[in-house]
C-alpha positions in Angstrom: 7.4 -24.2 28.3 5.9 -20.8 27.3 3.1 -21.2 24.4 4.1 -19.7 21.0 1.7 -16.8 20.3 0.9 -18.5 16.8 -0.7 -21.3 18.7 -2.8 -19.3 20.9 -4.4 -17.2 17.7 -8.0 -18.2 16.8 -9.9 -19.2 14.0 -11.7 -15.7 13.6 -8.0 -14.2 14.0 -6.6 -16.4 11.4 -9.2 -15.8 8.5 -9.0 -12.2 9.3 -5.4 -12.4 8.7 -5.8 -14.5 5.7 -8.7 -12.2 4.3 -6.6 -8.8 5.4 -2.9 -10.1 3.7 -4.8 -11.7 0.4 -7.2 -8.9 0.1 -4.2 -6.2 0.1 -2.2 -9.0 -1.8 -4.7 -8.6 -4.6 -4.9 -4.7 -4.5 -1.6 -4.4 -4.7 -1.0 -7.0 -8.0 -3.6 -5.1 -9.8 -1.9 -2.1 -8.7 1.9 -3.2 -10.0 0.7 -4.7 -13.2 0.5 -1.4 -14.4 3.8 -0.6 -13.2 5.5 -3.7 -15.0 3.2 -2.5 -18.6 4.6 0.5 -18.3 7.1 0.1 -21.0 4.8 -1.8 -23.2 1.3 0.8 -22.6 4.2 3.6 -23.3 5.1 2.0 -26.7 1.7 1.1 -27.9 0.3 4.3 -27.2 3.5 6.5 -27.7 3.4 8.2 -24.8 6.7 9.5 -22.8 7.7 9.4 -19.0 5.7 12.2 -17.9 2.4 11.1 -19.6 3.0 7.8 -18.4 3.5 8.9 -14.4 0.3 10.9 -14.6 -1.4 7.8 -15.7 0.0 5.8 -12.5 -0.9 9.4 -10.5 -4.8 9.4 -11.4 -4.8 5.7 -9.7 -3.2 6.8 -6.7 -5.2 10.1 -6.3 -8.7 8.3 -6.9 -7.4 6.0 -4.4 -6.9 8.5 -1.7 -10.1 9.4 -2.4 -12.0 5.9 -2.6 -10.1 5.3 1.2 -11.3 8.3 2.7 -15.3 7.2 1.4 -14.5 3.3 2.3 -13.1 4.4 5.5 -16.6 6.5 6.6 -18.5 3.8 5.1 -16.7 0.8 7.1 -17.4 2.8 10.3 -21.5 2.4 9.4 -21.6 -0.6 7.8 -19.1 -2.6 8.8 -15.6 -3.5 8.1 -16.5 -7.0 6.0 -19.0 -5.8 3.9 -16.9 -2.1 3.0 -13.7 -4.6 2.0 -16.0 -6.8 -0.4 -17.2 -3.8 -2.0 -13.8 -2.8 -2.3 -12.3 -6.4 -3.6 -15.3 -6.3 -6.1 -14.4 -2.7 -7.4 -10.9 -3.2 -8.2 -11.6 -6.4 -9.1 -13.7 -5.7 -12.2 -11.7 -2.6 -13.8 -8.9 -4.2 -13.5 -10.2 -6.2 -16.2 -11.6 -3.5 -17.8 -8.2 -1.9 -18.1 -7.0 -4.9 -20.5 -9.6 -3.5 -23.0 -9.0 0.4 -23.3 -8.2 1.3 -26.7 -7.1 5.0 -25.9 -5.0 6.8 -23.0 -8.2 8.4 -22.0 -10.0 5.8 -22.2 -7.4 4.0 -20.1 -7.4 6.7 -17.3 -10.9 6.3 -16.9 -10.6 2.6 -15.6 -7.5 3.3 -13.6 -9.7 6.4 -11.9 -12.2 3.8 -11.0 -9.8 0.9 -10.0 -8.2 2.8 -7.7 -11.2 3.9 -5.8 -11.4 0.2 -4.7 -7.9 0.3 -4.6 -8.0 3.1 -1.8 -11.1 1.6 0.4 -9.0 -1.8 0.3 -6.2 -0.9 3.0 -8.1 0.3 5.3 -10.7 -1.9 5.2 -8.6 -4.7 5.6 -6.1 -2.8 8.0 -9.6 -2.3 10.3 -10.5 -5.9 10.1 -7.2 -7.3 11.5 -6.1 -4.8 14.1 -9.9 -5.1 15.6 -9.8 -9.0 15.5 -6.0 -9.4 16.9 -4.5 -8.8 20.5 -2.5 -6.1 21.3 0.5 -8.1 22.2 0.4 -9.5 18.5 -1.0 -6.7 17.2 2.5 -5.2 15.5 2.9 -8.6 14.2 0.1 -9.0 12.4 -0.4 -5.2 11.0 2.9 -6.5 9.2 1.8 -9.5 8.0 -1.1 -8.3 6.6 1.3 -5.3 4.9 3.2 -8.5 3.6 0.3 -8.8 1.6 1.8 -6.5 -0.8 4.8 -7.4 -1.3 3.3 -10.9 -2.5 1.0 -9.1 -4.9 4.1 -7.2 -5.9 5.9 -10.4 -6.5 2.8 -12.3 -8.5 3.0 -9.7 -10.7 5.9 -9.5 -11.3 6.4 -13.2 -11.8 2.8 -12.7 -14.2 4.2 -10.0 -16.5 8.2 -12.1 -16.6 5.5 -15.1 -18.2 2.7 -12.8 -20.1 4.3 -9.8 -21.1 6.6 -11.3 -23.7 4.2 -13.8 -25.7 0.7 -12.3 -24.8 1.2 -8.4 -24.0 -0.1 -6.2 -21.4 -4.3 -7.0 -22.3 -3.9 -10.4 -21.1 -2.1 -9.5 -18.1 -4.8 -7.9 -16.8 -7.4 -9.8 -18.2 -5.2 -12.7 -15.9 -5.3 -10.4 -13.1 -8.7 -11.1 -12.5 -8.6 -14.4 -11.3 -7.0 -14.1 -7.9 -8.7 -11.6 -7.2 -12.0 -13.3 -7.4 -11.1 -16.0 -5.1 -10.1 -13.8 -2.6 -13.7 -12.2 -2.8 -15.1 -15.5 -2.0 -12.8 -16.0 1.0 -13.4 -12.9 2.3 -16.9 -13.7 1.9 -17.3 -17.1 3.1 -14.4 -17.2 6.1 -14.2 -13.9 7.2 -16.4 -12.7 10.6 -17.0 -9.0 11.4 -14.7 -7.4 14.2 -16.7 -8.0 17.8 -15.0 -4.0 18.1 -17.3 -2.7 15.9 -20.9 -4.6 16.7 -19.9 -3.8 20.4 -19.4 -0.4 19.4 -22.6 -0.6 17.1 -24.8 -1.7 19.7 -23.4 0.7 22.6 -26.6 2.8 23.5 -24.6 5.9 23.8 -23.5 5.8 20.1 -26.9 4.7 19.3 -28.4 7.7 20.5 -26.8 10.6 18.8 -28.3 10.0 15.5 -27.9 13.1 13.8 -24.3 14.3 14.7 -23.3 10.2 13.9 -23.6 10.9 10.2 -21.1 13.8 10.7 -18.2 11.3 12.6 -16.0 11.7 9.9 -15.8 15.4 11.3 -14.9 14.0 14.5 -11.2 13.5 13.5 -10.9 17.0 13.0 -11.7 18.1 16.4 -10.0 18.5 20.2 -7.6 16.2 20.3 -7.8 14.1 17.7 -7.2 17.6 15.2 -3.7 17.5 15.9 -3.0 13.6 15.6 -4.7 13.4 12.3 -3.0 16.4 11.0 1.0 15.2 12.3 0.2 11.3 10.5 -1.2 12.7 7.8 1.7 14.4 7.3 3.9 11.3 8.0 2.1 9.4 6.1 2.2 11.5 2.9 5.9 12.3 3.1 6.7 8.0 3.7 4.1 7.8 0.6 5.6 10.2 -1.3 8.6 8.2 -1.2 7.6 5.0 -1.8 5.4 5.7 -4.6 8.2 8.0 -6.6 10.9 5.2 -6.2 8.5 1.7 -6.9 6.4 3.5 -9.4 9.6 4.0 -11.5 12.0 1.0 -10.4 10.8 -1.1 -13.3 11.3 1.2 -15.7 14.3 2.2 -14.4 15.8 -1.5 -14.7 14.7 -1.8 -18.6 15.1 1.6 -19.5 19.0 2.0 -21.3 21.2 3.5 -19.8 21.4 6.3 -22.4 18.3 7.4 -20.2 19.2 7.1 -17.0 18.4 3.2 -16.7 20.1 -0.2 -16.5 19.0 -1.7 -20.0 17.9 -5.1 -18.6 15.2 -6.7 -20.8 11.8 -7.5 -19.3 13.0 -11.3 -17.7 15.6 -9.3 -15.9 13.6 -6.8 -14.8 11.0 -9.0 -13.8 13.5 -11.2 -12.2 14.8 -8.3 -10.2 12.0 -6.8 -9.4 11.0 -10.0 -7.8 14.3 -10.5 -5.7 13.3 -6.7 -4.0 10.0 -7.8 -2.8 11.7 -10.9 -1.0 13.6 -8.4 0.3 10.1 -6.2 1.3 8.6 -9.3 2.4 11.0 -10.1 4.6 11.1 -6.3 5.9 7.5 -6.6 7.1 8.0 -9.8 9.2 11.1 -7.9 10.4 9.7 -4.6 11.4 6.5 -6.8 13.0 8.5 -7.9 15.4 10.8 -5.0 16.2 7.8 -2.4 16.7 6.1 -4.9 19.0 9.2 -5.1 20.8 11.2 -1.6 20.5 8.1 0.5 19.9 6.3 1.5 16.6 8.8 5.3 16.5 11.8 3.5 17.2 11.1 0.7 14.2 9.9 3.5 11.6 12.7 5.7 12.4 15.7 3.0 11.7 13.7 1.7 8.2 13.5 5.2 6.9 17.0 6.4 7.5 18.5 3.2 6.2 15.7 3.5 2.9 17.1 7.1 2.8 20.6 5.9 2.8 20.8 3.3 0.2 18.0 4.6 -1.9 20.5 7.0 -3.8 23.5 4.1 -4.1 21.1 2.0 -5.7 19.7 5.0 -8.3 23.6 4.9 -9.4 24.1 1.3 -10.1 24.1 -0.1 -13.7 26.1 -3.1 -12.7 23.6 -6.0 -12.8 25.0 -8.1 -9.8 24.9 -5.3 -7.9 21.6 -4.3 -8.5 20.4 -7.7 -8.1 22.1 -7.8 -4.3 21.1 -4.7 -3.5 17.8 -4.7 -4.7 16.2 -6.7 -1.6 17.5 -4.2 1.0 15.8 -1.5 -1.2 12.8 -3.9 -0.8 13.3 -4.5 3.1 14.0 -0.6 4.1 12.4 0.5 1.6 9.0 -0.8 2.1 9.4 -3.1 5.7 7.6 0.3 7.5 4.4 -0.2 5.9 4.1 -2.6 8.0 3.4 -0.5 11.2 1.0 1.5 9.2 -2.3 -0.6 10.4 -1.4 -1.0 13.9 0.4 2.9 14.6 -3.0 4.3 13.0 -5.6 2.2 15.1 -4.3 3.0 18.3 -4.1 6.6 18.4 -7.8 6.2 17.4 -11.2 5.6 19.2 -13.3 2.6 17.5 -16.4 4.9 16.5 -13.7 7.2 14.6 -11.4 4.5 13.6 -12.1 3.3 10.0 -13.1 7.6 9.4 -9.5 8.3 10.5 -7.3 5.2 8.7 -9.4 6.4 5.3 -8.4 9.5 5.6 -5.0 9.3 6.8 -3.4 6.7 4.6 -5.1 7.9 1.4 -4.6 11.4 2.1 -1.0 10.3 2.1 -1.9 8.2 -0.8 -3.4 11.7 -2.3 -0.3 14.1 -2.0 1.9 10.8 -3.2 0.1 11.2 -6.7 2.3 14.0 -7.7 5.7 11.5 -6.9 5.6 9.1 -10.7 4.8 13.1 -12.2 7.5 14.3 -10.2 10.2 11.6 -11.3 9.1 11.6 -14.4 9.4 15.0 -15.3 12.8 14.5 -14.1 13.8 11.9 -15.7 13.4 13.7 -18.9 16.1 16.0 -18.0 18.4 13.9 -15.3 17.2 9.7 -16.1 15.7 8.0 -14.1 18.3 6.8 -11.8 19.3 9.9 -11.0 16.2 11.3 -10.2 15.2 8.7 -7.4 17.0 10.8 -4.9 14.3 12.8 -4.3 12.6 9.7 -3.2 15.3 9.6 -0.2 14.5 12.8 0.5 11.0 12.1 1.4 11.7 9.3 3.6 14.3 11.5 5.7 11.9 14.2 6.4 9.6 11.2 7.3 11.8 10.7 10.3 11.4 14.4 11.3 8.0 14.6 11.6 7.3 10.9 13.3 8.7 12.6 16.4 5.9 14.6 17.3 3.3 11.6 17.1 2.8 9.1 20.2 4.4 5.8 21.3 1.4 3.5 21.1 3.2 0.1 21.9 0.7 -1.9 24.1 -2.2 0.2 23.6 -5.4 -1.4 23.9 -8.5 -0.4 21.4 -11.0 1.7 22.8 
């Protein structure tokens, strides 16, 4: 009887795994507990939609930013010691956040969060596509993605139990705590990648020392130019998409419907909210499997054009059942490609250029996805919310476009 490929995985494998999925886990709860406050940060500091998407913008374009410098950094120092930096960043103004007494004041922390925000991914996305086999390696690029979807859920299920009696301070102040632990997992059970000492300790690498400062340049030129150019550019349009829709779903759900919004209080919306990232969740396990068996363009391409599909039906909804069964497809279309996002990346990279080109790819993306909660929210002043997530669909269908110019990597092994 053939051996299950669960059984076969390691004990440096299986902590990367765990340190990759709880580190982006973490990330992405201090990420979305924002998004849940963003009805009561609004109201406390009277602020309206557009004011209130540039606040969730800042986090995302410091992000793209703190990638791109993790990224470099992971490629010198190492991939375990760039993600605790990382962790320890976001980590600590996240807490900070539950202090700010002013929106400026507030957009300073989220500026700095999200630079630890940004180097997280990658960091993480390096440390379990380096450690894993290339026959498992679509698998687990997923379930690490699954991460976020869990941190998506955890706050969710935080602010449904906070929000109401304590308000949006203690939530954060609360967000601290698994985000520590994780730190000292990642610290205490996580190895570095044996890709990158090898590659540390080739001679060849060892001997350009001047022009090895400069390898973040190295994406830029011959070949590699035109693959980081065409996933950038895949990357930003999927990121644009997701970020206008999830940045806004919340407040779409508990916004009335005078405003383009389904009225639910904040234990509904919580509720719902939390019923989409099953949906997500399950999406990553899902898409794991297909692009390790169908191929990475073939997977990405059927996740988008169904997201684009349903994306606008759901915008349109006010019934609550409906909304409530239609919310985890949202969640599973919506969100299931990110999980081919770690493994697609790694292998159309060399290792010495690898953490230089995931930085800058995905938070590039992350970058240019900034303007999506301005760009809905602006909207929404004039067309409500619901209405306004079409342009999210959008996004996602042009995604689909541009993915056909990049490579089939399936079964590529790491250089």
């Amino acid at each position: 009887m053939e051996e299950k490929w669960y059984n076969a995985i390691n004990k440096m494998q299986r902590n990367a795994l765990i340190g990759g999925f709880g580190s982006w886990a973490v990330d992405a709860m201090d990420m979305m507990l924002y998004i849940m406050s963003l009805g009561a940060i609004m109201k406390e500091f009277n602020i309206d939609t557009a004011v209130a998407g540039m606040l969730a913008s800042v986090t995302l374009f410091s992000s793209a930013i703190g990638g791109m410098i993790f990224g470099v950094v992971a490629d010198k120092i190492g991939r375990k010691k760039t993600l605790i930096m990382a962790i320890l960043l976001y980590t600590l103004f996240t807490g900070l956040s539950g202090i700010a007494t002013s929106v400026n004041e507030l957009v300073i922390y989220r500026v700095l969060l999200g630079l630890g925000m940004g180097g997280a991914w990658a960091t993480a996305a390096l440390l379990v596509t380096e450690t894993w086999p290339k026959e498992h390696r679509g698998k687990a690029s997923s379930f690490m993605q699954g991460g976020f979807a869990v941190g998506y859920m955890l706050a969710a299920v935080l602010a449904g139990f906070i929000l109401p009696l304590y308000g949006w301070r203690v939530l954060f102040f609360v967000g601290v705590i698994p985000s520590f632990f994780m730190l000292l997992f990642v610290i205490f059970c996580c190895e570095e990648t044996t890709l990158w000492l090898e590659n540390k300790n080739n001679k060849q690498v060892n001997t350009v020392k001047v022009s090895s400062n400069f390898d973040f340049l190295k994406i830029f030129k011959g070949d590699m130019l035109k693959r980081t150019i065409l996933s950038a550019l895949f990357v930003s349009l999927i990121q644009l998409g997701y970020w206008g829709l999830f940045s806004w779903l919340p407040a779409f759900l508990s916004t009335s419907p005078a405003q383009g919004g389904a009225g639910m209080n904040i234990v509904k919306t919580s509720g719902w909210v939390f019923a989409m990232q099953v949906g997500a969740l399950i999406g990553y396990v899902i898409f794991g499997y297909l692009s390790d068996y169908a191929g990475r363009k073939r997977a990405f391409a059927l996740f988008l054009l169904v997201g684009a599909i349903i994306i606008p039906i759901y915008g349109n909804l006010r019934d609550e059942t409906l909304l409530l069964i239609i919310g985890p497809l949202i969640g599973l279309f919506g969100t299931g490609f990110y999980g081919g996002f770690g493994a697609f990346l790694s292998e159309l990279f060399p290792t010495n250029i690898r953490g230089a080109a995931l930085g800058f790819i995905y938070n590039f993306g992350r970058g240019v996805s900034a303007l999506a909660p301005i760009i809905i929210g602006t909207l929404a002043k004039t067309y409500g919310i619901g209405s306004s997530l079409l342009v999210t669909a959008l996004f996602y269908a042009l995604a689909v476009f541009m993915i056909a110019f990049l490579p089939e990597t399936k079964g590529k092994a790491l250089e």
